[in-house]
Structures are given as structure tokens and as C-alpha cells.
Backbone as a printed PyTorch tensor [residue, N CA C, xyz], in Angstrom:
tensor([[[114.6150, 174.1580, 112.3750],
         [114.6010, 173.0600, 111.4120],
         [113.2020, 172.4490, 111.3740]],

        [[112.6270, 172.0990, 109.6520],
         [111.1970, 172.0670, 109.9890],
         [111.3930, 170.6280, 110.4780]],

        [[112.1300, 169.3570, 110.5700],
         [112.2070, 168.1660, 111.4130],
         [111.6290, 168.2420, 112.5400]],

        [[112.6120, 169.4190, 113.3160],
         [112.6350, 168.9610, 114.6950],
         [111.4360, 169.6200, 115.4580]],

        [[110.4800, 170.0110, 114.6470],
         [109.4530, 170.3760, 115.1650],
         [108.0760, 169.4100, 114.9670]],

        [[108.5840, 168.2460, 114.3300],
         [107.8620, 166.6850, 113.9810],
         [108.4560, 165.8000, 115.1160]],

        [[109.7050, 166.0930, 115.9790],
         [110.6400, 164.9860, 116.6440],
         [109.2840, 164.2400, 117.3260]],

        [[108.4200, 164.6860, 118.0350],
         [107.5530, 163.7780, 119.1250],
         [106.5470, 163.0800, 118.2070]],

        [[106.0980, 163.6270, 117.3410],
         [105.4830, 162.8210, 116.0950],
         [106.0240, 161.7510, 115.4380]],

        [[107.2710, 161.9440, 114.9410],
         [108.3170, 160.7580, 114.4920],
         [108.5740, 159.8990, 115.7200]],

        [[108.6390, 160.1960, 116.9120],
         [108.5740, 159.4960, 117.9980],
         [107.6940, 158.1770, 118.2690]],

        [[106.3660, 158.7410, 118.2340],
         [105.1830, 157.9410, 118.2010],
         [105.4540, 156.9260, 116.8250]],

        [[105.2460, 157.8010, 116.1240],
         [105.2840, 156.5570, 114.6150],
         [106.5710, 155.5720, 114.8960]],

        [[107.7790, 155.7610, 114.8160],
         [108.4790, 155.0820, 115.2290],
         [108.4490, 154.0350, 116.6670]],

        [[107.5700, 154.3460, 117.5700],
         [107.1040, 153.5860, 118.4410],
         [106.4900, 152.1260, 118.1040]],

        [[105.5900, 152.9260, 117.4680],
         [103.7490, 151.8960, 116.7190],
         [104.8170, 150.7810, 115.7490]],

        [[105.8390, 151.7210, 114.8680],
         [106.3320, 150.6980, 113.3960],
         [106.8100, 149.7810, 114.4760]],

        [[107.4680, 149.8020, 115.0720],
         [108.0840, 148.8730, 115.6770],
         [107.4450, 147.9120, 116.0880]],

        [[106.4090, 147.6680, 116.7610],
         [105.4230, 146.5330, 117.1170],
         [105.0130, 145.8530, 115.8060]],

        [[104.8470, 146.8460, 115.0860],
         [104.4640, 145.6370, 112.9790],
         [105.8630, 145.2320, 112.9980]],

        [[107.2440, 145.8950, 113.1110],
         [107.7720, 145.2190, 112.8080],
         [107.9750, 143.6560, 113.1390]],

        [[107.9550, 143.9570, 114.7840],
         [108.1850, 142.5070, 115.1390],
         [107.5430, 141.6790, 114.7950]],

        [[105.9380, 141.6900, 115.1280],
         [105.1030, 141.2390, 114.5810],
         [104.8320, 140.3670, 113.6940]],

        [[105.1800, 141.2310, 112.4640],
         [105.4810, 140.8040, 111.2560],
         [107.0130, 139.7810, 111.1570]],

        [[108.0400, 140.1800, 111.7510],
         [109.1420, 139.3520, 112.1430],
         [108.5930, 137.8940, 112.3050]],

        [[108.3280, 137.7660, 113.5230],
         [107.8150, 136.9120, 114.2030],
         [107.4120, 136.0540, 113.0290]],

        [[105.6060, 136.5870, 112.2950],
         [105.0230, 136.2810, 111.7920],
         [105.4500, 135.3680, 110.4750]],

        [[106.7710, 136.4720, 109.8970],
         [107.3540, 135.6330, 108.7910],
         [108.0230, 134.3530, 108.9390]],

        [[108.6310, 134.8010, 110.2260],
         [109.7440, 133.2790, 110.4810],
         [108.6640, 132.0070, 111.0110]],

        [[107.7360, 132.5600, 111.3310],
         [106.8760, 131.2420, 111.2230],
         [106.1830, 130.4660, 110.5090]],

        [[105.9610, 131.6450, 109.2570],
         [105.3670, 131.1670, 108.4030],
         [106.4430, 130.4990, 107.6980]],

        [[107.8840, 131.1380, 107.2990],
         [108.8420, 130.0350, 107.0180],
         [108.9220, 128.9690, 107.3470]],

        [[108.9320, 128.5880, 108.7240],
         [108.8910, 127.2290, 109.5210],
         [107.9230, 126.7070, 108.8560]],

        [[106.6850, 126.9390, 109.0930],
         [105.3270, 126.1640, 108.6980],
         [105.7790, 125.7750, 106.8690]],

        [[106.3100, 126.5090, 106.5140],
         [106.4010, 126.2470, 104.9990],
         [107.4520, 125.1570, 104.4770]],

        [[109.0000, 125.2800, 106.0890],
         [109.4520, 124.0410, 105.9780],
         [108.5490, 122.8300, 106.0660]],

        [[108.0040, 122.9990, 107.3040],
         [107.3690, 121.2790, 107.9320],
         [106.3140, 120.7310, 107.0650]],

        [[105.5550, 122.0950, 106.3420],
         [104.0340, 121.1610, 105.7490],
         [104.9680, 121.0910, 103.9780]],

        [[106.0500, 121.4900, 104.1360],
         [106.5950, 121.4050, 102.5400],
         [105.7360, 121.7940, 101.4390]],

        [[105.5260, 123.2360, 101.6900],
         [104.5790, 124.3520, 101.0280],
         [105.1360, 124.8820, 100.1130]],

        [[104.8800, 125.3340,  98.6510],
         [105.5530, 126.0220,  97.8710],
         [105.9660, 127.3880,  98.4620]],

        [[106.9830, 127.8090,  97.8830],
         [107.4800, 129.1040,  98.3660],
         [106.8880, 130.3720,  98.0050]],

        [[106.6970, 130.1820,  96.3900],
         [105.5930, 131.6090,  95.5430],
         [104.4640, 131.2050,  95.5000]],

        [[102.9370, 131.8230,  96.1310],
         [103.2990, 133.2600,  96.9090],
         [103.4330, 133.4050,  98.2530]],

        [[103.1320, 132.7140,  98.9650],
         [103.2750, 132.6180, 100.5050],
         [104.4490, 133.0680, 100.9520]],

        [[105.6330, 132.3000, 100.9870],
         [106.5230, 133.0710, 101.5110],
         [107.3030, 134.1300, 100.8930]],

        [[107.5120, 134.5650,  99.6090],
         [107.4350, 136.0890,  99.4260],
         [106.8340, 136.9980,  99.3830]],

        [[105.4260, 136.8500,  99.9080],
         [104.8410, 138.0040, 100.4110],
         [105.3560, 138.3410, 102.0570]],

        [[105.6540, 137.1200, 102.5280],
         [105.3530, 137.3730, 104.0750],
         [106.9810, 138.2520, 104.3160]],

        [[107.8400, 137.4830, 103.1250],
         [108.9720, 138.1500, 103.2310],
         [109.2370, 139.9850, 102.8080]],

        [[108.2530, 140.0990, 101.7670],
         [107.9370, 141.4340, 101.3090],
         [107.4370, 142.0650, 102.3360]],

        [[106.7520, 141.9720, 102.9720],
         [105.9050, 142.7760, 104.8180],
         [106.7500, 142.7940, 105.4610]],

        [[108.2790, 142.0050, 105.9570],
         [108.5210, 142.1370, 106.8190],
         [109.3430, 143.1650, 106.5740]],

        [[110.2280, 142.5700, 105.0780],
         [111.4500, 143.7040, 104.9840],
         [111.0230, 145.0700, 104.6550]],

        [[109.8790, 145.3110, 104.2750],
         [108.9180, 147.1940, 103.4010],
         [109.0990, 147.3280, 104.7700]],

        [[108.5810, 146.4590, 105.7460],
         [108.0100, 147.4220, 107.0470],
         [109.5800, 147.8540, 107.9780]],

        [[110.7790, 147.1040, 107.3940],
         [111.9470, 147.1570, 108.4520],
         [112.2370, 148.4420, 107.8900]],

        [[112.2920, 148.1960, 106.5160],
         [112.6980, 149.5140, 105.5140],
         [112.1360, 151.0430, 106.0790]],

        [[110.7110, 150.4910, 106.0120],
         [109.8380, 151.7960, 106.4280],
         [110.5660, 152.8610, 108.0170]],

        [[110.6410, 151.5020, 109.2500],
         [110.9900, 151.7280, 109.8830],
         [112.8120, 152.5060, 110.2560]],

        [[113.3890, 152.0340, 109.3870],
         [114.5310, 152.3800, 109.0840],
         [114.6140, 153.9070, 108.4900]],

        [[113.2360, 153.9170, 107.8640],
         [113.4850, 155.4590, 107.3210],
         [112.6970, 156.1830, 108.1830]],

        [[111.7630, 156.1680, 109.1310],
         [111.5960, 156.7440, 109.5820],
         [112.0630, 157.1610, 111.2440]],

        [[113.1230, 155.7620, 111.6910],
         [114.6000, 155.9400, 112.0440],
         [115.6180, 156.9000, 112.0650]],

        [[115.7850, 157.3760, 110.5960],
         [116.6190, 158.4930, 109.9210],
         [116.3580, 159.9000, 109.8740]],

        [[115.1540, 160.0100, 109.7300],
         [114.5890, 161.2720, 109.7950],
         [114.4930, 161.4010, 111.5950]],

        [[113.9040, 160.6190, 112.2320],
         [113.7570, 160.9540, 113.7470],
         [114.8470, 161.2050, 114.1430]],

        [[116.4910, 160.8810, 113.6580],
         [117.8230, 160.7330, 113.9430],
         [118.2140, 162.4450, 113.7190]],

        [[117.6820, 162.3780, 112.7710],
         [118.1190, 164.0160, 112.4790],
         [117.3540, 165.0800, 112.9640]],

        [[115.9390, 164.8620, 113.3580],
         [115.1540, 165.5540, 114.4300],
         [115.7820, 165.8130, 115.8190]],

        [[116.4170, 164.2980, 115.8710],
         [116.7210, 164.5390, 117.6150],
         [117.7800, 165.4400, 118.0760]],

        [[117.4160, 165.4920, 119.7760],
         [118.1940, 166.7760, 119.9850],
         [119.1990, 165.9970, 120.9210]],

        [[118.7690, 164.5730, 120.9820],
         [119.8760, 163.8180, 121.9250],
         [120.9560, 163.2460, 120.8160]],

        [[120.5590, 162.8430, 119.3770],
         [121.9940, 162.6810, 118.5980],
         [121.9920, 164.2960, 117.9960]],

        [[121.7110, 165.4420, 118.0900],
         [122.1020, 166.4490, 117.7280],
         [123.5610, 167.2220, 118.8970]],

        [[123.0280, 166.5260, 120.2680],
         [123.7580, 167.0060, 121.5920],
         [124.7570, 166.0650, 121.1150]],

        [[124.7080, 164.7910, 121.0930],
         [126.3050, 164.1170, 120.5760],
         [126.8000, 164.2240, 119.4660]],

        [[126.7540, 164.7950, 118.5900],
         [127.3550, 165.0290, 117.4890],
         [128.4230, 166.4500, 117.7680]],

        [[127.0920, 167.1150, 118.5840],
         [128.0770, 168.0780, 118.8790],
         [129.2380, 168.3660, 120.2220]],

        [[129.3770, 167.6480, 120.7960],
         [129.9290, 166.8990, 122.1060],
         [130.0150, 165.3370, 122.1750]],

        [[130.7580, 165.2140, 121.0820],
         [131.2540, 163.5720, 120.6920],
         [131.9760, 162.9700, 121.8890]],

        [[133.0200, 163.7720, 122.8090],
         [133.8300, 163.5850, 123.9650],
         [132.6940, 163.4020, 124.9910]],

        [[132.0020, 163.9600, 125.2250],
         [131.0530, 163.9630, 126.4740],
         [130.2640, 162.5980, 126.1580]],

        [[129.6120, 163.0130, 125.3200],
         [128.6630, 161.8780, 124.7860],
         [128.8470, 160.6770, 124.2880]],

        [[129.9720, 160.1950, 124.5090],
         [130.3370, 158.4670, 124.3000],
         [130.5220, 157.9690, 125.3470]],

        [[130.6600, 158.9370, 126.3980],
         [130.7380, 158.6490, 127.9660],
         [129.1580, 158.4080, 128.7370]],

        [[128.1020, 158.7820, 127.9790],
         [126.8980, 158.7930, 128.1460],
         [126.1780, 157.6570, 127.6350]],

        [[126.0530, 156.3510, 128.0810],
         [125.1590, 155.4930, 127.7750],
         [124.0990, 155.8290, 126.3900]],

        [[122.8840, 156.6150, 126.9660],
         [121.8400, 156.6150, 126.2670],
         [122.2460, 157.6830, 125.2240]],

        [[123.3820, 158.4070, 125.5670],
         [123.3340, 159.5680, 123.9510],
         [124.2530, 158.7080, 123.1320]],

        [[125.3680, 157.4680, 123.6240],
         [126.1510, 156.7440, 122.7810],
         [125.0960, 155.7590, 122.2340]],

        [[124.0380, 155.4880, 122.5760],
         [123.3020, 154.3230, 122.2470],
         [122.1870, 154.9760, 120.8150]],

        [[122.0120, 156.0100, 121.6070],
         [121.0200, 156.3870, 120.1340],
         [121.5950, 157.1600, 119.1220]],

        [[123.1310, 157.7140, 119.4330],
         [123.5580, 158.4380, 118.1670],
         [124.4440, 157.4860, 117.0930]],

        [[124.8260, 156.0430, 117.8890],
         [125.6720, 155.5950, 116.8810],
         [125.2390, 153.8480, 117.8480]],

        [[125.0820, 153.4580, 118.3610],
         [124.8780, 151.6840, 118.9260],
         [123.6060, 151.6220, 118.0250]],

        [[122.2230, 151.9060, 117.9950],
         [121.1700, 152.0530, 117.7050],
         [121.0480, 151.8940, 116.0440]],

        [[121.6130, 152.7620, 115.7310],
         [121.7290, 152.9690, 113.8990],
         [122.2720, 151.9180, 113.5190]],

        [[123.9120, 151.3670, 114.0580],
         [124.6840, 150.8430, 113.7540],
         [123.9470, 149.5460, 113.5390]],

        [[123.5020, 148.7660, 114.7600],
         [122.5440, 147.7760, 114.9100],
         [121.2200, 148.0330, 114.1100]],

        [[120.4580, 148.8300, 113.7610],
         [119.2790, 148.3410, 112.7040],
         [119.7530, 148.0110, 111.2040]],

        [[120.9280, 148.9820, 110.9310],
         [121.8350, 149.0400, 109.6100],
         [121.6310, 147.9040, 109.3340]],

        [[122.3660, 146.8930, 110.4640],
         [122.8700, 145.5450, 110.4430],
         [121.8120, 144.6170, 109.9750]],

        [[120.6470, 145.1930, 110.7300],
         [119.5300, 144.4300, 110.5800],
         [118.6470, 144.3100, 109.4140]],

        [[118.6940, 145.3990, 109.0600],
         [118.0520, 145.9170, 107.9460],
         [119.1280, 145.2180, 106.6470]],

        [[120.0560, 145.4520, 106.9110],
         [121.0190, 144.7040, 105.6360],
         [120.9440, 142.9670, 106.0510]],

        [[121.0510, 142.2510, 107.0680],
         [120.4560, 141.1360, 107.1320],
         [119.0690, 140.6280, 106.6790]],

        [[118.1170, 141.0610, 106.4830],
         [116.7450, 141.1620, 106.3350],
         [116.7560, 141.1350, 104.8530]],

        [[117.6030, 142.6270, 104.4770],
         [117.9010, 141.9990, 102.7030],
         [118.5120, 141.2920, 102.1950]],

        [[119.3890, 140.6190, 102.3800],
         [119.9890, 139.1570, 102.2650],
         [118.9830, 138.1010, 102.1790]],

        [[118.8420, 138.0210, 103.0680],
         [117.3660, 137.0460, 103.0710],
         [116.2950, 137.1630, 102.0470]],

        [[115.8730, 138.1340, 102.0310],
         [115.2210, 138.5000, 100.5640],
         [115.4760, 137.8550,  99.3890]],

        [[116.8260, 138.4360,  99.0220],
         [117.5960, 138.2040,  97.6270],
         [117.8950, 136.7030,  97.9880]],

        [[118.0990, 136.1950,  98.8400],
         [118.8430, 134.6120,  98.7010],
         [117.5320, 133.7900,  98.7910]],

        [[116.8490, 133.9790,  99.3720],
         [115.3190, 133.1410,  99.0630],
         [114.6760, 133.0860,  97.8700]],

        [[114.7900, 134.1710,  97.4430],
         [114.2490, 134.5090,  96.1240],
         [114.6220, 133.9440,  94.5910]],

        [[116.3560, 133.9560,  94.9710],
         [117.2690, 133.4220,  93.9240],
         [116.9340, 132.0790,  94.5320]],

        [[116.5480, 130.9790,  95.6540],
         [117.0660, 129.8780,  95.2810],
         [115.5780, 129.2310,  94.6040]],

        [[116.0580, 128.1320,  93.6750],
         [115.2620, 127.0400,  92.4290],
         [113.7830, 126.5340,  93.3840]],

        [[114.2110, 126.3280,  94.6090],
         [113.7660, 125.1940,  95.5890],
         [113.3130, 125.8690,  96.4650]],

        [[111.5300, 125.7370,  96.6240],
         [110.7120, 125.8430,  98.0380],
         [111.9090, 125.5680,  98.8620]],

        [[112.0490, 124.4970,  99.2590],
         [112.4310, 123.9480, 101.0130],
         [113.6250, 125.1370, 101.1670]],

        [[114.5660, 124.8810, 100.1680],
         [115.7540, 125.8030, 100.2180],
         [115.1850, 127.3130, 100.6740]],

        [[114.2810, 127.5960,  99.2730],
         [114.2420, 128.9210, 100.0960],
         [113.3210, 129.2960, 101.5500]],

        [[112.4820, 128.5180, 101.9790],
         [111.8520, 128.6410, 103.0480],
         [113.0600, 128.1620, 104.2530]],

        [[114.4920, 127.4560, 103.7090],
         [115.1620, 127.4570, 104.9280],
         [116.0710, 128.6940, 104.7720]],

        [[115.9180, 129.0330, 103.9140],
         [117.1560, 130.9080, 104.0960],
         [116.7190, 131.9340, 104.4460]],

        [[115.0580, 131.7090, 103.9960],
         [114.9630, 132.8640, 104.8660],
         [114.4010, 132.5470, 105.9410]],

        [[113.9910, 131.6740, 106.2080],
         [113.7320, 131.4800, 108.1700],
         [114.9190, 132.1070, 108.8150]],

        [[116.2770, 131.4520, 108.3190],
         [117.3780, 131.9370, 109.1890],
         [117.8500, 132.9950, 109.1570]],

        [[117.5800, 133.9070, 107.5820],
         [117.7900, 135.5310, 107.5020],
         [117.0210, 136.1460, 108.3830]],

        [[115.8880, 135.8010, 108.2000],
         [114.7330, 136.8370, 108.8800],
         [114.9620, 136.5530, 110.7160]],

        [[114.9730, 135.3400, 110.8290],
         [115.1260, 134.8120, 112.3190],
         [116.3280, 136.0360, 112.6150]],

        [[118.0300, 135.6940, 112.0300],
         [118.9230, 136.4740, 112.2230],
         [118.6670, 138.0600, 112.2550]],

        [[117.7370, 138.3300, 111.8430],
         [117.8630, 140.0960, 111.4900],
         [116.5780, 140.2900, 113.0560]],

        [[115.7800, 139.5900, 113.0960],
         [114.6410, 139.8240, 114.0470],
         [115.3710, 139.7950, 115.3640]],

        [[116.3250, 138.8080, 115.4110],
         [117.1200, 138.9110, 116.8980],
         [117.7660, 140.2170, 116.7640]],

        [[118.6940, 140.8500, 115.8710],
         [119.3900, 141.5290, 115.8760],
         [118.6220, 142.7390, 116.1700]],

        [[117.4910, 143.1430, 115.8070],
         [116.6120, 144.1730, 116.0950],
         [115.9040, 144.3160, 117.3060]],

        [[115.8020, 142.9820, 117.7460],
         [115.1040, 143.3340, 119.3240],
         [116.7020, 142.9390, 120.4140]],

        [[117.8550, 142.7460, 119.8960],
         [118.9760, 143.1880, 120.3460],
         [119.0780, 144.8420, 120.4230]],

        [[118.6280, 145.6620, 119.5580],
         [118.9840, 147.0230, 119.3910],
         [117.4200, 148.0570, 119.8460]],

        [[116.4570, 147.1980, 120.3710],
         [115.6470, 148.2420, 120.7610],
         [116.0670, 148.4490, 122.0610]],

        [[115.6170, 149.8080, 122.2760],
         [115.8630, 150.6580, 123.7350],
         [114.8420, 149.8860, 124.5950]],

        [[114.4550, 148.9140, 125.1010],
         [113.6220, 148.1100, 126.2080],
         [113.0510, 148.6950, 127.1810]],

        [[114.1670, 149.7290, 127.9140],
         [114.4130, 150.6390, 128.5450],
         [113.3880, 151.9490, 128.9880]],

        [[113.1450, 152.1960, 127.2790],
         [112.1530, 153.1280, 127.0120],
         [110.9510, 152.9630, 126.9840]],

        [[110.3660, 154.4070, 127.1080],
         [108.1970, 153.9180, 127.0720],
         [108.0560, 152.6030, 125.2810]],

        [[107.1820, 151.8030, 126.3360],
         [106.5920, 150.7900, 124.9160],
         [106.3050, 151.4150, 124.0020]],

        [[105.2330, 152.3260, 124.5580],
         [103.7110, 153.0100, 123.6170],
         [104.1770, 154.5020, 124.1010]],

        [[104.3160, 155.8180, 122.8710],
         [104.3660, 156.7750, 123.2570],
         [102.9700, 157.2390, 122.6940]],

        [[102.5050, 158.7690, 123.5440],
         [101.5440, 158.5840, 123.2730],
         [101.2320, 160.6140, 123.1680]]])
């Protein structure tokens, strides 16, 4: 499969996205905050910061998917579903892992669309603080910690 001969490549990249993601996480929900307290207009400041965070969750999400189908540890549980739910790290990356960015990634767009739709700076700088806040926990809920930071 020409994938799985990219798996340690998709590895790395998927490593690196992850640090923009947070990053950028981080970065947005603060700039939300700051946009509550100094009572800053919302366009353009906070939909750009909101546009970086969610392209880059997106990005990461897809290149998530493709590494998913490279791998040979959700390729081993798919094909040994019985064995492998009994296995921590092959239950975690063939179905805990996905399940949880899904989540995140669909939280993240919520936030988007509901900031966007509301009339009102304050309003929308308070929906998406709490979307983006909500999806940023949920994502560093679902990283492997466990694993190398930096692959290299």
C-alpha cells in the first residue's frame, strides 16, 4: 500500500501539527479572552484567530486519517478486534483516539459557526472562547502523552 510506506513520515508531520495545534488553541482562546476584557470588535481579529485554529485542527485531523490507514497498529486491530480491545494502546489508537479528535474537531466547528452567526462582538468572543477552550481540552484529553513529543 503506497500509505504505508509514508507511515513514519505521516508520523512526524502529525507530531509537529500538533504543537500549532495547541499553540494556536491556546493562542485563540486568549485572544478571545483579551477580546472579552478590552471589548474589541470581533471582525477581523477574532475570526481569523478562529480560522488558524480550526484549518490547523482540520489539517491535523486529515492528516490523522491518512496516518490511521497507514498504520499497522490500527491495521493489527481491525484485524484482531477480540485481541485488540484488550490492548490499551491498539484500543486507544484504533478507535479512543479518532473518537476523541472527531469530538474535537466537531466542537471546534461549532464554535466557528456560532461566533460567526452571533450580531455581537462580546457574544461572539464569549462562544467561542468556550468552543475553542471546550475542543482544546478535549484534544489534549486525547493526545497519547505517553508517546515521543518530537519524532524525528
Amino acid at each position: 500500500m503506497l500509505l504505508s510506506s509514508h507511515y513514519s513520515t505521516l508520523l512526524v508531520i502529525h507530531g509537529i501539527l500538533r504543537w500549532f495545534v495547541l499553540f494556536a488553541g491556546i493562542g485563540t482562546v486568549i485572544g478571545c479572552l483579551l477580546g472579552i476584557f478590552l471589548n474589541l470588535p470581533f471582525r477581523p481579529a477574532g475570526r481569523i484567530l478562529g480560522l488558524i485554529y480550526v484549518s490547523l485542527v482540520d489539517t491535523q485531523f486529515l492528516v490523522g486519517v491518512f496516518l490511521s490507514i497507514a498504520s499497522p497498529i490500527v491495521h493489527y486491530f481491525w484485524t484482531n478486534p477480540g485481541s485488540g480491545m484488550k490492548s490499551h494502546d491498539l484500543r486507544f489508537f484504533a478507535v479512543e483516539h479518532t473518537v476523541i479528535m472527531l469530538a474535537a474537531l466537531s466542537i471546534a466547528h461549532i464554535g466557528a459557526v456560532r461566533s460567526r452567526r452571533s450580531p455581537l462582538s462580546l457574544k461572539a468572543y464569549k462562544s467561542a472562547a468556550l468552543w475553542y477552550a471546550v475542543s482544546l481540552v478535549v484534544i489534549i484529553l486525547g493526545i497519547p502523552w505517553w508517546r515521543p513529543l518530537l519524532r524525528h
